[in-house]
N, C-alpha and C positions, 0 to 999 in steps of 0.2 A: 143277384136278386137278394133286396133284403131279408133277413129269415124272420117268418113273423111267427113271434112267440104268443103262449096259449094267451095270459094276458092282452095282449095285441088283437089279438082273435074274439077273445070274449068282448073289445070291445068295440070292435066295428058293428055298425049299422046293419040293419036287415038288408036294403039294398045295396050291400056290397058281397053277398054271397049269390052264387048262380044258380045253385041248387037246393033241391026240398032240405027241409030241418040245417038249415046252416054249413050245409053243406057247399064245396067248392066256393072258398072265398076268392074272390075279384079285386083288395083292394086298391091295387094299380094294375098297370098294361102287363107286367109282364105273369102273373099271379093270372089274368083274363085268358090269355096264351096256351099255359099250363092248366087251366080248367077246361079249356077246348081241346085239348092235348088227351087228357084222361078222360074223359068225358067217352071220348073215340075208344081207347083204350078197354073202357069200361061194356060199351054195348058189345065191342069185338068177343069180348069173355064172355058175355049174356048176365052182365050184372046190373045193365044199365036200355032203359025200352029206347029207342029210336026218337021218340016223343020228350021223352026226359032230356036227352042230347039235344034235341033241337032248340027247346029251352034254353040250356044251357048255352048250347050258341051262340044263344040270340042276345042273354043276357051280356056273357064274354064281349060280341059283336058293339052294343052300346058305350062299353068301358073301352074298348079300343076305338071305337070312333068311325068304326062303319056300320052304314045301312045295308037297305034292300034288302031282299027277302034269298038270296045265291043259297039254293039248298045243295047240298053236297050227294050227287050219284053214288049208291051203291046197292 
């Protein structure tokens, strides 16, 4: 994965972050992955609501390229 410096980061687009305040940038697939990845990581710790991750899924979900609504049991 390319390493995306702050530069890099300041200057993507809104709609290339998944989460609130620029948070969890998405700017390819694999960057989308890694945001659904912690994202998980994050509600497990209680840093992050259930609500916020679905979001974020969903976001992730667009930049990879799949639909539907597949919510994840737990």
């Amino acid at each position: 994965m390319a390493k995306l410096t702050t530069r890099a980061r300041k200057a993507l687009p809104k709609k290339d972050f998944a989460g609130p305040g620029r948070s969890y940038p998405i700017p390819d697939k694999k960057h989308a992955r890694l945001a659904k990845a912690m994202a998980s990581k994050e509600v497990d710790a209680g840093r992050l609501s259930r609500g916020e991750e679905r979001k974020i899924d969903a976001r992730a979900n667009r930049k990879l390229g799949k639909s539907g609504s597949a919510r994840k049991a737990k």
